[in-house]
Gaussian input, Z-matrix of N, CA and C with variables (Angstrom, degrees):
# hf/3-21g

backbone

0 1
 N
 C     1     B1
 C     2     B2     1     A1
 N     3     B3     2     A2     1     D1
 C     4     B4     3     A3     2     D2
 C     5     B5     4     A4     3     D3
 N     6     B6     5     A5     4     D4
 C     7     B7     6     A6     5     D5
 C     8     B8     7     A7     6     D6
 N     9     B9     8     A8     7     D7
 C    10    B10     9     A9     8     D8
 C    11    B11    10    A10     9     D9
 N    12    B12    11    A11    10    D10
 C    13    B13    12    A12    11    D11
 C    14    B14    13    A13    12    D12
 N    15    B15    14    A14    13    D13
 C    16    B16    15    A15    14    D14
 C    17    B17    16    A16    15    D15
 N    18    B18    17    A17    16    D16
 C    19    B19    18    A18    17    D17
 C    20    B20    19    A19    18    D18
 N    21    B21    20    A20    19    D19
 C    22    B22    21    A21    20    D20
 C    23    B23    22    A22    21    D21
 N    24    B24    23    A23    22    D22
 C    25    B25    24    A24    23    D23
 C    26    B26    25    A25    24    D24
 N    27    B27    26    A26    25    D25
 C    28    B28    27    A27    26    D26
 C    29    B29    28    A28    27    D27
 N    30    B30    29    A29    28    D28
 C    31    B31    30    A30    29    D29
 C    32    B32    31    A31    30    D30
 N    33    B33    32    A32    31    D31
 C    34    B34    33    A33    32    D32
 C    35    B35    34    A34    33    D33
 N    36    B36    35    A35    34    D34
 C    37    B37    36    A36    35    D35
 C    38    B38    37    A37    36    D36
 N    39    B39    38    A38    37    D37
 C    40    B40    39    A39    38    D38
 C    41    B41    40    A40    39    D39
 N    42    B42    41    A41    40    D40
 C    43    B43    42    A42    41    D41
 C    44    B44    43    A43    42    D42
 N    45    B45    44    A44    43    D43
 C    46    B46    45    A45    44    D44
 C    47    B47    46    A46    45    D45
 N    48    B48    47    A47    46    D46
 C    49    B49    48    A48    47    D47
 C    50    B50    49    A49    48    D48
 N    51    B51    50    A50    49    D49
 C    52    B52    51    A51    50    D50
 C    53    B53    52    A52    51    D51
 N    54    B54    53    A53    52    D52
 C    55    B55    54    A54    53    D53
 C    56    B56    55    A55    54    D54
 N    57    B57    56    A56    55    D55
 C    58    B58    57    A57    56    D56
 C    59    B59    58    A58    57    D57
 N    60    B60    59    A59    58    D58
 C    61    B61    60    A60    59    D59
 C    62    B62    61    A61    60    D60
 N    63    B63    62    A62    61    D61
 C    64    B64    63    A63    62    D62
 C    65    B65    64    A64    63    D63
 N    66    B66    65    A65    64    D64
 C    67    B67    66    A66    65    D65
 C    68    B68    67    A67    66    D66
 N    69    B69    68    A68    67    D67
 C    70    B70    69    A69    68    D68
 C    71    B71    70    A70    69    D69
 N    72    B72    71    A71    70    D70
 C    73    B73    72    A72    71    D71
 C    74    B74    73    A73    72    D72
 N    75    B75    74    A74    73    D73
 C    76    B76    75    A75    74    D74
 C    77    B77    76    A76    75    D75
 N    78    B78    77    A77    76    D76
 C    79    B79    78    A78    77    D77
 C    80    B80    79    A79    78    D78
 N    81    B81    80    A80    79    D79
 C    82    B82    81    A81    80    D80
 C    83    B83    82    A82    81    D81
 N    84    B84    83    A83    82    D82
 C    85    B85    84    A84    83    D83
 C    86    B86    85    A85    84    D84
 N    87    B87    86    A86    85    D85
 C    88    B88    87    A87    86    D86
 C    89    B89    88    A88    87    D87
 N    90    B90    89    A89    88    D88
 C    91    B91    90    A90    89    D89
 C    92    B92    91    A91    90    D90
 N    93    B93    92    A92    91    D91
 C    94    B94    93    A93    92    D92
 C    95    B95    94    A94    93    D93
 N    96    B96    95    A95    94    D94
 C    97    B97    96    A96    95    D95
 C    98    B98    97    A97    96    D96
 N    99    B99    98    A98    97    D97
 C   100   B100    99    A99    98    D98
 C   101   B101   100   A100    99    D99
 N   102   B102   101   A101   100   D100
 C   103   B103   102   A102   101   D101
 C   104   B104   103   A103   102   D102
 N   105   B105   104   A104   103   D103
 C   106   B106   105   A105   104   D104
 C   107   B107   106   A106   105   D105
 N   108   B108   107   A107   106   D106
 C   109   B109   108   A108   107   D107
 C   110   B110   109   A109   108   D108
 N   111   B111   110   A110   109   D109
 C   112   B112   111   A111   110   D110
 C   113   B113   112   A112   111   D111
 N   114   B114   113   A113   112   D112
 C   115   B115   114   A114   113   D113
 C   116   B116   115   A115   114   D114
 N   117   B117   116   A116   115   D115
 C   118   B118   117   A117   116   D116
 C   119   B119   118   A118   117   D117
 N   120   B120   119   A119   118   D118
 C   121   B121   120   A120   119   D119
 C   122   B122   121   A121   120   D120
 N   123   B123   122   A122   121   D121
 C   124   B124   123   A123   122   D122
 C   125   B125   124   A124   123   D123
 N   126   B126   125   A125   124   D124
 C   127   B127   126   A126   125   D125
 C   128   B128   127   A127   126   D126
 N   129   B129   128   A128   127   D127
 C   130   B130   129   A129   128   D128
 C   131   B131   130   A130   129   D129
 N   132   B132   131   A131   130   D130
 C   133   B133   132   A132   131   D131
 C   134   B134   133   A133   132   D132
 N   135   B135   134   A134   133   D133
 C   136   B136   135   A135   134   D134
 C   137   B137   136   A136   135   D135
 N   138   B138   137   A137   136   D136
 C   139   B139   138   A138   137   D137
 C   140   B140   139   A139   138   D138
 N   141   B141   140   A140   139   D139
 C   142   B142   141   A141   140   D140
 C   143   B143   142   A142   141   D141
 N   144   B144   143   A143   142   D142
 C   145   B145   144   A144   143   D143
 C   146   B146   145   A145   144   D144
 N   147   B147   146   A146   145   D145
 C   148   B148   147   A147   146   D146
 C   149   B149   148   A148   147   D147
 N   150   B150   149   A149   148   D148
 C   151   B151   150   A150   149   D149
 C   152   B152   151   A151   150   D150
 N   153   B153   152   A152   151   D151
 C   154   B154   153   A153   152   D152
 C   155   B155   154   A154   153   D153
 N   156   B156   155   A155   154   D154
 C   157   B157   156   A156   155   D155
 C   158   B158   157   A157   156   D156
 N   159   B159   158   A158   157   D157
 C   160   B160   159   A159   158   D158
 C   161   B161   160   A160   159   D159
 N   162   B162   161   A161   160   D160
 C   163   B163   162   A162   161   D161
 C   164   B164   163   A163   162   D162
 N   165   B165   164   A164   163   D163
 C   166   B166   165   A165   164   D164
 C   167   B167   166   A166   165   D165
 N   168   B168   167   A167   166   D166
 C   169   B169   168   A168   167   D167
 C   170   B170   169   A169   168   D168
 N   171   B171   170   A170   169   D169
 C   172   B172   171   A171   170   D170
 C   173   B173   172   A172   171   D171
 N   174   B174   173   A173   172   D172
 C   175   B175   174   A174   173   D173
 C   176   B176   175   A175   174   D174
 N   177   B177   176   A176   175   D175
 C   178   B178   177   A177   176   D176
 C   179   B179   178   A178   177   D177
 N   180   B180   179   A179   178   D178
 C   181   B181   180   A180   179   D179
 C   182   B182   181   A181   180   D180
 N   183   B183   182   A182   181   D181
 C   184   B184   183   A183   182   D182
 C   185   B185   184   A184   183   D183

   B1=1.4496
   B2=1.5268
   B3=1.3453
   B4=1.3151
   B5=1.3084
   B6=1.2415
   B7=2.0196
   B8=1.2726
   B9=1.2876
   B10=1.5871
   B11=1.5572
   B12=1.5023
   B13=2.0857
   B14=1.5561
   B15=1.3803
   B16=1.5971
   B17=0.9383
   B18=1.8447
   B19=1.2556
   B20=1.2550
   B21=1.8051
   B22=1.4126
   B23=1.2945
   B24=2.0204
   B25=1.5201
   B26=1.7190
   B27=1.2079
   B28=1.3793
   B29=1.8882
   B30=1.3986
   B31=1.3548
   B32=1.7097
   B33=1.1602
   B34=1.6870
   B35=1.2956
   B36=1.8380
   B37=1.3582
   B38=1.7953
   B39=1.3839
   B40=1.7869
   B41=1.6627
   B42=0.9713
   B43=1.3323
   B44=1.1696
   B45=1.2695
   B46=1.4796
   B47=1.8497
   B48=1.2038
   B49=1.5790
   B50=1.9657
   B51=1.2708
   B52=1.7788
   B53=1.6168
   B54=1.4483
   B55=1.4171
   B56=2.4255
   B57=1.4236
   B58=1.8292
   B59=1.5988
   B60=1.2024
   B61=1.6413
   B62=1.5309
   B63=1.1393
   B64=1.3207
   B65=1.1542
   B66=1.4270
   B67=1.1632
   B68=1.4169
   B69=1.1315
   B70=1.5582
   B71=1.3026
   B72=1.3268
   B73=1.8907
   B74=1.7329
   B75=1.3180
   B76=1.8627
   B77=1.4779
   B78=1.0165
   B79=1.6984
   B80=1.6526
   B81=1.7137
   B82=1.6683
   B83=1.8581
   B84=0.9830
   B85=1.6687
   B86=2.0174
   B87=1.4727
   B88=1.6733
   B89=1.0645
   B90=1.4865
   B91=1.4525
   B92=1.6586
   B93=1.4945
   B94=1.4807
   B95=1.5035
   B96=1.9513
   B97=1.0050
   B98=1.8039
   B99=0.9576
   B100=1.6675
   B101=1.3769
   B102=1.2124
   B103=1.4570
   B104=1.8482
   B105=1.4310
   B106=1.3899
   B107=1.6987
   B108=1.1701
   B109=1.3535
   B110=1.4221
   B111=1.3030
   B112=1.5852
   B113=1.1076
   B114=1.1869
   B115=1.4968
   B116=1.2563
   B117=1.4113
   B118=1.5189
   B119=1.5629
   B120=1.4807
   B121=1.5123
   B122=2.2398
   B123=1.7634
   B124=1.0865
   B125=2.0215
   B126=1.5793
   B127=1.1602
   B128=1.3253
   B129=1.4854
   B130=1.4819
   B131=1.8353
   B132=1.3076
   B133=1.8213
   B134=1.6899
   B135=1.3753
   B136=1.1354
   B137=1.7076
   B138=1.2031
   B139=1.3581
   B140=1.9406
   B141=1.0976
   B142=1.9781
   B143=1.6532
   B144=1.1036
   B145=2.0768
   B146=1.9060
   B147=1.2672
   B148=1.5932
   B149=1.1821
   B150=1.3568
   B151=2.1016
   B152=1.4774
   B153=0.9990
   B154=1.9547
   B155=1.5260
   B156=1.5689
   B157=1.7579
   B158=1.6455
   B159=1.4607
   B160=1.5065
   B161=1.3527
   B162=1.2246
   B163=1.4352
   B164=1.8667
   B165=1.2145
   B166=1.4139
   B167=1.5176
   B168=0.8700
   B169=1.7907
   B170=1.6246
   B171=1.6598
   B172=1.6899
   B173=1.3692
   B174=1.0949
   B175=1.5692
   B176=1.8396
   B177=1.0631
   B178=1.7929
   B179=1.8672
   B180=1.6541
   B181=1.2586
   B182=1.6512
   B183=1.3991
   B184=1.7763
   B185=0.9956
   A1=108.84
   A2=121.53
   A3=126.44
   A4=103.46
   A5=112.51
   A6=137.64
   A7=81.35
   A8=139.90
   A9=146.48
   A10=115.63
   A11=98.38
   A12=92.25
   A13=97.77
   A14=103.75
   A15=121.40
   A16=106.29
   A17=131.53
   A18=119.46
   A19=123.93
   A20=155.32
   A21=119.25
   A22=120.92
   A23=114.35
   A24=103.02
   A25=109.36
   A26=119.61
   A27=133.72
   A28=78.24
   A29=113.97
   A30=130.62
   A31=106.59
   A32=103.34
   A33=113.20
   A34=102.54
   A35=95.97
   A36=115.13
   A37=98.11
   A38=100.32
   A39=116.46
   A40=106.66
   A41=129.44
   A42=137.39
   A43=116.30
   A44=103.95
   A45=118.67
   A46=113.82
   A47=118.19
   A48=114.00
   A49=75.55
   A50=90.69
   A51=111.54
   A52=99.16
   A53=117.56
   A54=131.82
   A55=105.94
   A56=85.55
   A57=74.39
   A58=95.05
   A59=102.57
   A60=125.45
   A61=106.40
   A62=132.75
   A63=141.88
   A64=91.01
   A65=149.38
   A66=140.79
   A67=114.59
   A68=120.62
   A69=115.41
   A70=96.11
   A71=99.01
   A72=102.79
   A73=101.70
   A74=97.75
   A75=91.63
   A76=121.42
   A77=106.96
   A78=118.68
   A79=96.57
   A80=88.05
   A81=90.53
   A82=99.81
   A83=89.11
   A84=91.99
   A85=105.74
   A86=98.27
   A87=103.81
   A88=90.58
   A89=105.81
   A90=133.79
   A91=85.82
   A92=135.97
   A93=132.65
   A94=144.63
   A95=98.65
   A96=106.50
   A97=94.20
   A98=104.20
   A99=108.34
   A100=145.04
   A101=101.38
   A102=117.54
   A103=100.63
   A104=115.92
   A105=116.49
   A106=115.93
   A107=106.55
   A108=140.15
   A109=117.81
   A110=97.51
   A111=109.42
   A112=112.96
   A113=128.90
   A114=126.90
   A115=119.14
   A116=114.73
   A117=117.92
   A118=94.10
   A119=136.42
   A120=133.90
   A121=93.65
   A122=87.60
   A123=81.97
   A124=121.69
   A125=121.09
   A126=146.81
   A127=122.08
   A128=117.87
   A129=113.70
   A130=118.15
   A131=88.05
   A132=83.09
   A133=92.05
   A134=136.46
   A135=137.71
   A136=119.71
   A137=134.45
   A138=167.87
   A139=90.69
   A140=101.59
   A141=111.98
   A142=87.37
   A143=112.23
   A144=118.02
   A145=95.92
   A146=113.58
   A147=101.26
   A148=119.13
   A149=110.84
   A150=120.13
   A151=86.94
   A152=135.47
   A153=124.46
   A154=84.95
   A155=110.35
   A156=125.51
   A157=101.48
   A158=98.85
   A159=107.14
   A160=110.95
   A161=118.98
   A162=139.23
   A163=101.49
   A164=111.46
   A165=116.12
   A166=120.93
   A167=116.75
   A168=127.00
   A169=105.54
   A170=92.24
   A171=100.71
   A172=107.61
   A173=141.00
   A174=132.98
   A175=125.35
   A176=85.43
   A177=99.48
   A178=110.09
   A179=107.22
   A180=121.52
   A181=109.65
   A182=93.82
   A183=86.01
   A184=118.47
   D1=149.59
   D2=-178.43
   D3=-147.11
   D4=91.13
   D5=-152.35
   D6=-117.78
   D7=120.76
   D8=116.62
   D9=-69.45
   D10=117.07
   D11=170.98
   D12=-120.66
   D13=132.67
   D14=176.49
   D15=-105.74
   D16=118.61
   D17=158.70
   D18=-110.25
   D19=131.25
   D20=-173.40
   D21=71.87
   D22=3.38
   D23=174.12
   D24=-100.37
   D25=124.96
   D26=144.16
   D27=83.16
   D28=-110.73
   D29=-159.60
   D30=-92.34
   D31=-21.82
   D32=173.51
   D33=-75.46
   D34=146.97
   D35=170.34
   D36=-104.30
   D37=-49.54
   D38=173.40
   D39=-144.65
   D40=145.76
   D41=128.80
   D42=-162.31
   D43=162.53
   D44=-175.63
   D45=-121.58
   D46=136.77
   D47=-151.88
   D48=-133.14
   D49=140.40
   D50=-174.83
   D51=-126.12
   D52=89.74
   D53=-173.61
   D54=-74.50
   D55=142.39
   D56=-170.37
   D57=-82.23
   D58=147.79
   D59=-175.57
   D60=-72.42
   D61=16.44
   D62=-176.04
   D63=-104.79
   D64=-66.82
   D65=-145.12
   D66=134.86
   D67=-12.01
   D68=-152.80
   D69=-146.49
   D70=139.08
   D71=-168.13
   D72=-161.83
   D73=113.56
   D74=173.43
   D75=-98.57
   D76=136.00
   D77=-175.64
   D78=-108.33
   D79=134.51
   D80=-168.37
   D81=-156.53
   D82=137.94
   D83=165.89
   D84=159.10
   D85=-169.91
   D86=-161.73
   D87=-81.05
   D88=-175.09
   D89=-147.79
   D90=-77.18
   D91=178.56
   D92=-163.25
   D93=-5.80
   D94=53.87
   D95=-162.04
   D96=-112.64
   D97=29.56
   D98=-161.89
   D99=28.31
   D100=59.32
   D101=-178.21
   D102=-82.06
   D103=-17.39
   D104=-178.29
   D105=-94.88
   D106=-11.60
   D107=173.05
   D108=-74.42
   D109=-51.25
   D110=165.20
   D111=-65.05
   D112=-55.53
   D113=-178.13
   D114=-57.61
   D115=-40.81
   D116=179.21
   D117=-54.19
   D118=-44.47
   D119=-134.52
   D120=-77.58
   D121=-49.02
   D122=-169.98
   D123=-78.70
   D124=1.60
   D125=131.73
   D126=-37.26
   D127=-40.90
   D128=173.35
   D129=-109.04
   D130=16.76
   D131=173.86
   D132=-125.45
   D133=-2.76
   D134=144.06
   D135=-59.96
   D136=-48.16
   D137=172.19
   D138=-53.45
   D139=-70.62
   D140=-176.87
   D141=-61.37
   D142=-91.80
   D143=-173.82
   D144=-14.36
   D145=-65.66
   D146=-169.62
   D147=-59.52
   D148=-34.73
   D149=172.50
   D150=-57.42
   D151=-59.89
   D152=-128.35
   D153=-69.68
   D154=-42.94
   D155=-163.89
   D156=-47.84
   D157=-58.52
   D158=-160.93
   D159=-64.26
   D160=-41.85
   D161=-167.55
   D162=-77.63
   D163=-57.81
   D164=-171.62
   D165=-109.88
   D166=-6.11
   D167=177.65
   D168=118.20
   D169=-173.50
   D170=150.41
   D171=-85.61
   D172=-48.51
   D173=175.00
   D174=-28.19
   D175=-33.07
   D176=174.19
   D177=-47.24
   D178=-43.75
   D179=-166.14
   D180=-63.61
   D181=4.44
   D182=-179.06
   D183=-122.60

């Protein structure tokens, strides 16, 4: 499963985004519907994941 839950980010109050396990996932919708929002979200828990790595190992990830 590849479940993102946003609560309190940017334009979200909650949602939860269910990414396909293949690899490939399209994000789509009108103009301020936060598809750029999303991206930033998953940009900054990539950004945190590499700190925790560097700082605390790979073991941290579990």
């Amino acid at each position: 499963m590849n479940l993102i839950e946003l609560i309190d980010f940017k334009k979200f109050d909650e949602i939860n985004v269910d990414f396909n396990e293949n690899g490939l996932s399209l994000i789509s919708g009108v103009n301020n519907s936060g598809k750029t929002s999303l991206l930033h979200a998953l940009a900054v828990w990539e950004y945190a994941k590499i700190l925790l790595i560097n700082y605390r190992g790979q073991q941290s990830l579990l």
